[in-house]
C-alpha positions as CSV (number, residue, x, y, z in Angstrom):
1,X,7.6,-20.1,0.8
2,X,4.1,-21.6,0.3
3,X,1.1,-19.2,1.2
4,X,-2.5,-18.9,-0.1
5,X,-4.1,-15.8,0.9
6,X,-7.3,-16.0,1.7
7,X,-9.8,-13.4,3.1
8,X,-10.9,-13.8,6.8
9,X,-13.9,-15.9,5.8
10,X,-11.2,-18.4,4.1
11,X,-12.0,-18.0,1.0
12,X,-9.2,-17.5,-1.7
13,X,-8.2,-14.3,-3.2
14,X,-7.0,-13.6,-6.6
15,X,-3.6,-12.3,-7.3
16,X,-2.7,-11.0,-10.9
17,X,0.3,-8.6,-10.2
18,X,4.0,-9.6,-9.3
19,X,5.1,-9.1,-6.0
20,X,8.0,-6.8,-4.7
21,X,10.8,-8.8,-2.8
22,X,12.9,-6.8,-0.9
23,X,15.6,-7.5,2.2
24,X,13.7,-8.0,5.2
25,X,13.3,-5.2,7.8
26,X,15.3,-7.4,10.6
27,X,17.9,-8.3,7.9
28,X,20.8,-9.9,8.5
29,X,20.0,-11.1,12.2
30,X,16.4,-12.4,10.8
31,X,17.3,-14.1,7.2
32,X,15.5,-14.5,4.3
33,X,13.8,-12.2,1.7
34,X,10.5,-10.3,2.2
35,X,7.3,-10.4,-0.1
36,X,4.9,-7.5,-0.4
37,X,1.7,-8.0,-2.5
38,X,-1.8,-7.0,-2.8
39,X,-4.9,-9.4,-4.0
40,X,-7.9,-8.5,-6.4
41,X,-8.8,-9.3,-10.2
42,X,-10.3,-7.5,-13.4
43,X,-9.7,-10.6,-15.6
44,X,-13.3,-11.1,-16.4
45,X,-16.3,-9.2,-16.2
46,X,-18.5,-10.6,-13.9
47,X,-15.1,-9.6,-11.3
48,X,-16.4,-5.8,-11.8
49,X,-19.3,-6.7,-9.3
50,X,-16.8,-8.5,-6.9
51,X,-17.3,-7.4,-3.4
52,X,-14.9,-9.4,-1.5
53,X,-12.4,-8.6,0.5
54,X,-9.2,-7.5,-0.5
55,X,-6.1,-7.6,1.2
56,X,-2.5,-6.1,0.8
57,X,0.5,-8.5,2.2
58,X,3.8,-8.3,3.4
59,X,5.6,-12.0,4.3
60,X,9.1,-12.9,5.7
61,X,9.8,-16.1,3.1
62,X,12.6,-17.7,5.5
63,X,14.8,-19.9,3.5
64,X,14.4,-23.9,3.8
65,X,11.5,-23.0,6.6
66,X,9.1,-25.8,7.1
67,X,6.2,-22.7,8.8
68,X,2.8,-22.5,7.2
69,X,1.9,-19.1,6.6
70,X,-1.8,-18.2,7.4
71,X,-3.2,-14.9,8.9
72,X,-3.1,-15.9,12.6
73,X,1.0,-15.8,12.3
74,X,0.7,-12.4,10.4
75,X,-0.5,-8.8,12.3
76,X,-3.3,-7.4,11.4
77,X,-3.1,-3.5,10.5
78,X,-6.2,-1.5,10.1
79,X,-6.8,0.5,7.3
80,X,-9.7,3.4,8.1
81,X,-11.4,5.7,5.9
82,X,-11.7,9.3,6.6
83,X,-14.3,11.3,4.8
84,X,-13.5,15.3,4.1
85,X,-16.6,16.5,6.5
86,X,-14.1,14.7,9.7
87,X,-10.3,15.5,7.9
88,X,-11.0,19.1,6.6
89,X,-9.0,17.8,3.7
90,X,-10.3,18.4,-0.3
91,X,-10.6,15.0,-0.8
92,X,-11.2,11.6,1.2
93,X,-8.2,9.8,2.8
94,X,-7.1,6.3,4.4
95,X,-5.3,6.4,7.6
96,X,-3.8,2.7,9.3
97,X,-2.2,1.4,12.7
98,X,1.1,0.8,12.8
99,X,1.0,-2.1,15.3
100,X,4.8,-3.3,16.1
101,X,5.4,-6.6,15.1
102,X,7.2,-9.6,17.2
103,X,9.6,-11.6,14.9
104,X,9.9,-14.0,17.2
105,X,6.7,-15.3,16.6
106,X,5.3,-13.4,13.6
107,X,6.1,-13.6,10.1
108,X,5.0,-10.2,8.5
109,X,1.8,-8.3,8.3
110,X,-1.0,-7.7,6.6
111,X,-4.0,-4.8,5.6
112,X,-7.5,-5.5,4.7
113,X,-8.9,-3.1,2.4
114,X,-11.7,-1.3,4.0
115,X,-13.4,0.1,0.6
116,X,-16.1,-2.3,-1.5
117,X,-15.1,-3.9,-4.2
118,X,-11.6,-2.4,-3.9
119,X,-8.4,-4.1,-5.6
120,X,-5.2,-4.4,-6.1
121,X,-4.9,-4.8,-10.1
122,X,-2.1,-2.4,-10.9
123,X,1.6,-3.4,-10.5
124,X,3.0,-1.9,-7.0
125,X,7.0,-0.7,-6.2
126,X,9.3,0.0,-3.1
127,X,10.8,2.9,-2.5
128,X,12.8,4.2,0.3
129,X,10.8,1.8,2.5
130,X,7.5,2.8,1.3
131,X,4.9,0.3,-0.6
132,X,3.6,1.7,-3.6
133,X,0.4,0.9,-5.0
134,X,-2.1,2.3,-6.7
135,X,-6.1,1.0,-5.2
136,X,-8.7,0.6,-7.9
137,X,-12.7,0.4,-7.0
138,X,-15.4,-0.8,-10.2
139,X,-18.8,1.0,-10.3
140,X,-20.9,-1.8,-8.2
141,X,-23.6,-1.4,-10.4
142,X,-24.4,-1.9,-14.2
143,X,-26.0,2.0,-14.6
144,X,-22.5,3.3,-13.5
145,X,-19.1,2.8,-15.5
146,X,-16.6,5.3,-13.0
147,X,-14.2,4.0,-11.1
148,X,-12.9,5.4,-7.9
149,X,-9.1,5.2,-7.2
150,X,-6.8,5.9,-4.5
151,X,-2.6,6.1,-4.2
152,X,-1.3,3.9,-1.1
153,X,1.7,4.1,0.8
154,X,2.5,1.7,3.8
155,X,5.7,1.2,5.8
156,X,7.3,-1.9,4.9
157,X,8.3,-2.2,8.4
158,X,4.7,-2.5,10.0
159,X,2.7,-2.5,6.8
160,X,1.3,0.5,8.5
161,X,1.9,4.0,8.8
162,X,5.2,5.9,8.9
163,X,5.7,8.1,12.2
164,X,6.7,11.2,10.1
165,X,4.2,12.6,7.0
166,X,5.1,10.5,3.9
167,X,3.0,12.2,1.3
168,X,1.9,15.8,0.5
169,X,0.8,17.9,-2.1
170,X,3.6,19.2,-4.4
171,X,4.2,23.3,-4.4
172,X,5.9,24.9,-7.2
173,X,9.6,24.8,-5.8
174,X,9.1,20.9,-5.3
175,X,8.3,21.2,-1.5
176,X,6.2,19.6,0.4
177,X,2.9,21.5,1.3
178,X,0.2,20.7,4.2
179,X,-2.8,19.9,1.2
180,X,-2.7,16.0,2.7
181,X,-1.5,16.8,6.4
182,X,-3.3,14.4,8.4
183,X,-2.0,11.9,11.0
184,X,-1.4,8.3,10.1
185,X,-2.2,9.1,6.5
186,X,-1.1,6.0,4.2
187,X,-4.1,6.7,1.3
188,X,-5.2,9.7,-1.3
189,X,-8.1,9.7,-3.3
190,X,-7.0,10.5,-6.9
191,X,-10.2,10.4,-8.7
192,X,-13.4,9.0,-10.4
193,X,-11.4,6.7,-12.8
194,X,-8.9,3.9,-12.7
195,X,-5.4,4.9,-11.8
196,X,-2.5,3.4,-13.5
197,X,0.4,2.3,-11.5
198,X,2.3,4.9,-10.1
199,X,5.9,6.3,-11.9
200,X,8.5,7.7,-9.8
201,X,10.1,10.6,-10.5
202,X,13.0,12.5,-9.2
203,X,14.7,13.4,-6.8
204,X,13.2,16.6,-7.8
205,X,14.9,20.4,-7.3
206,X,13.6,20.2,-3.7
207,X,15.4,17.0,-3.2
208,X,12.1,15.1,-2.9
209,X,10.9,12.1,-4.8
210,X,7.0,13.0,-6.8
211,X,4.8,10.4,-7.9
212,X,3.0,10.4,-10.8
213,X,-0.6,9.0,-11.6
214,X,-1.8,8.6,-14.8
215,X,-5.9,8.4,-14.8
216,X,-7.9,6.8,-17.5
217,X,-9.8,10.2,-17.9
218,X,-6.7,11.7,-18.8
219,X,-5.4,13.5,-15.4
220,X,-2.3,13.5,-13.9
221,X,-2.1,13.6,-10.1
222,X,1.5,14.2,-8.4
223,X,2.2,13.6,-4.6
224,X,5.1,14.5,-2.9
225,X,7.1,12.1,-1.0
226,X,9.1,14.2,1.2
227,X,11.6,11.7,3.0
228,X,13.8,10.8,-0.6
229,X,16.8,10.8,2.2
230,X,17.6,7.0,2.9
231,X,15.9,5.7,6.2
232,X,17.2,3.0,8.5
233,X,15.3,0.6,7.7
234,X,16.9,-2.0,10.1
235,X,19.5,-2.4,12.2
236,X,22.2,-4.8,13.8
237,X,24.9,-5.2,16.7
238,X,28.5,-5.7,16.0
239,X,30.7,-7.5,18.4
């Protein structure tokens, strides 16, 4: 697989984490392998003021395929952010389409980021379907030295949102509680400080898998994901 991501302008984008490479959602009647990874840099820093776009991508690498992989053969998803005045939520969310995609004549999707200067810069997972990765925003100005993070999860189906609630607040028992309800919620905002990657934990006493965020001011935050039963992820017909 050969693919340069570039923004919709055509201009490159940075990657400086690994990918995740998982079986792909049509697997075995589509073959070959699929590659989830998100774009962004904090090598140098002049990159702290960096406002272009970054994206988050998920790519079918078909074996010994001769197709060149640009955005027009990927669908578009569409991230949105959703203050607390419109959610009634404590703290601001994302929230993304979940457009089907044609394998026919599509080879995976991908997810703009919606929020300046955001990034991918911390290593993301898989789990259970679900693509893990923490979203890190720099200060865009010299007077200011906080950054602003968020946790994302997108289906690895769509690269968009899951039909059922994938994350919630965490209640004492280990259930899940309503503190994130909200619908086609893929995004959380943890804090005013960079978020490391996130480490899963569990299953826990309510049979649900947490995640835990590390912040570079010291706080923890947990998040629920309440579906720790495997999903069919795919599916295929036997003669």
């Amino acid at each position: 697989m050969l693919f340069q991501a570039t923004d919709s302008s055509g201009n490159p984008q940075p990657i400086t984490t690994p990918p995740v490479v998982t079986l792909n959602p049509g697997y075995p009647r589509v073959p070959g392998l699929f590659v989830i990874f998100g774009t962004g840099q904090l090598l140098q820093t002049s990159a702290l003021l960096t406002t272009q776009t970054q994206t988050i991508y998920g790519i079918l690498d078909v074996p010994q395929s001769s197709v060149t992989y640009t955005r027009t053969n990927l669908q578009q998803q569409t991230l949105n952010t959703v203050s607390t005045t419109t959610s009634g939520l404590s703290t601001p969310i994302l929230t993304a389409s979940s457009t089907p995609l044609n394998w026919r004549s599509q080879y995976g999707w991908y997810d703009d980021l919606v929020v300046l200067g955001q990034r991918v810069v911390t290593n993301p997972t898989i789990n259970n379907g679900a693509f893990i990765s923490t979203l890190n925003t720099p200060p865009l100005n010299t007077c200011s030295d906080s950054f602003t993070s968020m946790l994302l999860e997108l289906n690895f189906l769509t690269g968009g949102a899951f039909p059922n609630q994938q994350m919630g607040g965490v209640n004492a028992n280990g259930t899940l509680n309503n503190n994130y309800s909200y619908p086609n919620l893929v995004g959380i905002q943890l804090s005013n400080s960079f978020a490391n990657a996130a480490t899963l934990l569990g299953p826990n006493q309510g049979n649900n898998i947490v995640l835990l965020i590390t912040q570079s001011n010291g706080s923890q935050s947990a998040i629920l994901n309440p579906n720790s039963t495997p999903r069919k992820i795919g599916w295929w017909q036997l003669q």
